[in-house]
Backbone as JSON Lines, residues from 0, in Angstrom:
{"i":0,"aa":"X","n":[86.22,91.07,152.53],"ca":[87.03,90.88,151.34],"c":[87.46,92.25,150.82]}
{"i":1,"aa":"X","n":[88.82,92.36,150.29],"ca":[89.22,93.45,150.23],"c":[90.13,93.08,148.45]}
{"i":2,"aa":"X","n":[89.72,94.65,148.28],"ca":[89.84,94.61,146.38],"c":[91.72,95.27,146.38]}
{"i":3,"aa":"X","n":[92.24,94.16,145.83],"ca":[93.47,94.06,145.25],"c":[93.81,94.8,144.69]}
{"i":4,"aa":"X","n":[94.34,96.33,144.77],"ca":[94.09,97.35,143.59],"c":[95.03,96.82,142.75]}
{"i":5,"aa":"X","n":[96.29,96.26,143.16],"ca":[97.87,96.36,142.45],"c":[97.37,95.15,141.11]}
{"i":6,"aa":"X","n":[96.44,94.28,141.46],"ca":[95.93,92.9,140.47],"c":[94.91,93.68,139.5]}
{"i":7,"aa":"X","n":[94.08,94.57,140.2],"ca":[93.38,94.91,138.83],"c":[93.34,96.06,138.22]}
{"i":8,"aa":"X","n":[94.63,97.23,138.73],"ca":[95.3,97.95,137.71],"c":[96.26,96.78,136.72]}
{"i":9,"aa":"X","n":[96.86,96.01,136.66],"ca":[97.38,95.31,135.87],"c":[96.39,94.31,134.93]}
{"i":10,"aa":"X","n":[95.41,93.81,135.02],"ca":[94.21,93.24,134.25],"c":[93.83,94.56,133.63]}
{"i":11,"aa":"X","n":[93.7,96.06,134.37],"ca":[93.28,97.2,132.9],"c":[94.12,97.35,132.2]}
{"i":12,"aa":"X","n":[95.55,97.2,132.75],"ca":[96.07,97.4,131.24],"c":[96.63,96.44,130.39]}
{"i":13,"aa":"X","n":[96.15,95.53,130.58],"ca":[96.22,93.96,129.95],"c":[95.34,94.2,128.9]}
{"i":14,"aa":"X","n":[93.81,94.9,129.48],"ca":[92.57,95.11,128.72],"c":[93.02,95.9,127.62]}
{"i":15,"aa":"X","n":[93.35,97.17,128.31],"ca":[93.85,98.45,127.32],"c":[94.8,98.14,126.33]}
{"i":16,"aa":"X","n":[95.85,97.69,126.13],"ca":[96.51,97.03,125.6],"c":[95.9,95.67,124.61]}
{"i":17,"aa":"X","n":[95.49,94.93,124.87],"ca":[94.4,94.23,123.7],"c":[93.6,95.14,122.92]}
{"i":18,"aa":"X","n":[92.9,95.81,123.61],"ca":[91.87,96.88,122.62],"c":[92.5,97.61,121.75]}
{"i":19,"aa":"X","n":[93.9,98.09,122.38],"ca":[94.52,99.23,121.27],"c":[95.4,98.11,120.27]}
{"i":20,"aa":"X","n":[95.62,96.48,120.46],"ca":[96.43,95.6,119.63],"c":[95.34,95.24,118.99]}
{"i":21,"aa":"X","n":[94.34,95.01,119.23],"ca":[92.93,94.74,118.27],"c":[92.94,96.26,117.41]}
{"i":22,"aa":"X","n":[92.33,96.95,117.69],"ca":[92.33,98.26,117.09],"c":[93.14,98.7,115.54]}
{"i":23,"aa":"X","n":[94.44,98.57,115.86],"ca":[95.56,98.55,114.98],"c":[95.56,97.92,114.34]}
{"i":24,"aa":"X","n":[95.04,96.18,113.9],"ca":[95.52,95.05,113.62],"c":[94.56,95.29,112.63]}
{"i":25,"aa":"X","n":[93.22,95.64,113.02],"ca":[91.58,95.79,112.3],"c":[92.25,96.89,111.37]}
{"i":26,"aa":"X","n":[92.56,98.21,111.37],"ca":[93.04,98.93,110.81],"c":[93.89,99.01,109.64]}
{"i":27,"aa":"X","n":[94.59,98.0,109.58],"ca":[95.9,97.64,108.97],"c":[95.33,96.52,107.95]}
{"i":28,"aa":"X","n":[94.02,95.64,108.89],"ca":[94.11,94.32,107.58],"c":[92.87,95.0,106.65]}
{"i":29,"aa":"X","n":[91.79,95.96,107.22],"ca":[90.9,96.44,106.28],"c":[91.72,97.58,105.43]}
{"i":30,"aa":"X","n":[92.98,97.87,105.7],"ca":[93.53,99.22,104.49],"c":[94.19,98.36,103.46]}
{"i":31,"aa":"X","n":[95.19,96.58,103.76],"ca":[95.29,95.61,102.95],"c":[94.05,95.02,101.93]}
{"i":32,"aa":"X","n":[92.92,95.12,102.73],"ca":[91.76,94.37,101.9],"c":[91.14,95.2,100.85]}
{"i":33,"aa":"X","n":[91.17,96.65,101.37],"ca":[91.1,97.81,100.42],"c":[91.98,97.45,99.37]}
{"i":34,"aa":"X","n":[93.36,97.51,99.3],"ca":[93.98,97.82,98.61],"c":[94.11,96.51,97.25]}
{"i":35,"aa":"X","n":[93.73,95.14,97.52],"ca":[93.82,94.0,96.91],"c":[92.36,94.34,96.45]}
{"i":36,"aa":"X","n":[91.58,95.04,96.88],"ca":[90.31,94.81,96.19],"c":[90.23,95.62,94.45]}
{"i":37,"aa":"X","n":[91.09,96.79,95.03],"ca":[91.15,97.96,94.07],"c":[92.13,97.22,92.92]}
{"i":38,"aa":"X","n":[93.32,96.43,93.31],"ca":[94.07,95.88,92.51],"c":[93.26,94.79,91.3]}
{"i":39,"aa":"X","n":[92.29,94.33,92.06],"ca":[91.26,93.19,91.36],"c":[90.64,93.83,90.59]}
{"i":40,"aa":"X","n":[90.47,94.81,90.8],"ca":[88.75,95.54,89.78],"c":[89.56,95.96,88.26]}
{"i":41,"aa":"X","n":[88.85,95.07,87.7],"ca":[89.41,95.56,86.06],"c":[88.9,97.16,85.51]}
{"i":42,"aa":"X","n":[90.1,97.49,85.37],"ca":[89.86,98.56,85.23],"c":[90.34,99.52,83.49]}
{"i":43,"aa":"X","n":[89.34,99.71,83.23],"ca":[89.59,100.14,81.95],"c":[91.16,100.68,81.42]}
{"i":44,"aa":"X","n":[91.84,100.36,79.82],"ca":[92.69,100.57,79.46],"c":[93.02,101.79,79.55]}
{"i":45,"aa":"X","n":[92.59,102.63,79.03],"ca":[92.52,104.15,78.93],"c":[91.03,104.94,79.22]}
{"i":46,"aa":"X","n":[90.96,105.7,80.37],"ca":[90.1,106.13,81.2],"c":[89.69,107.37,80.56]}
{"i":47,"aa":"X","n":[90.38,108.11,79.84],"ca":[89.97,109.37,78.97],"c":[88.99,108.84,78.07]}
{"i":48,"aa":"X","n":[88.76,108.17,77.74],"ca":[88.5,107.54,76.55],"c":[87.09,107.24,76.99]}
{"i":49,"aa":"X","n":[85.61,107.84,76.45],"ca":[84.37,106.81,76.93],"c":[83.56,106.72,75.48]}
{"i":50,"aa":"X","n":[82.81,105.65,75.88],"ca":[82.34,105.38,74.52],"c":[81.07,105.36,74.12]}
């Protein structure tokens, strides 16, 4: 039995390509979840101000 190189250079970059579309996707929805979290947090009227 003899290994197909041309089939499983194309399955690595099938791989490579998912990892770097995973990668990005993770990136992008945790800097969104950041950003809605910070929007939520009540945050004092005037910040100079302590009491």
């Amino acid at each position: 039995m003899e290994i197909n190189w041309k089939i499983l250079a194309l399955v690595a970059i099938v791989i490579v390509a998912l990892f770097y579309f995973i990668l990005t996707r993770n990136k992008k929805d945790r800097k969104e979840l950041e950003e809605e979290l910070n929007e939520d947090y009540p945050h004092p009227k005037d910040e100079g101000e302590k009491v």
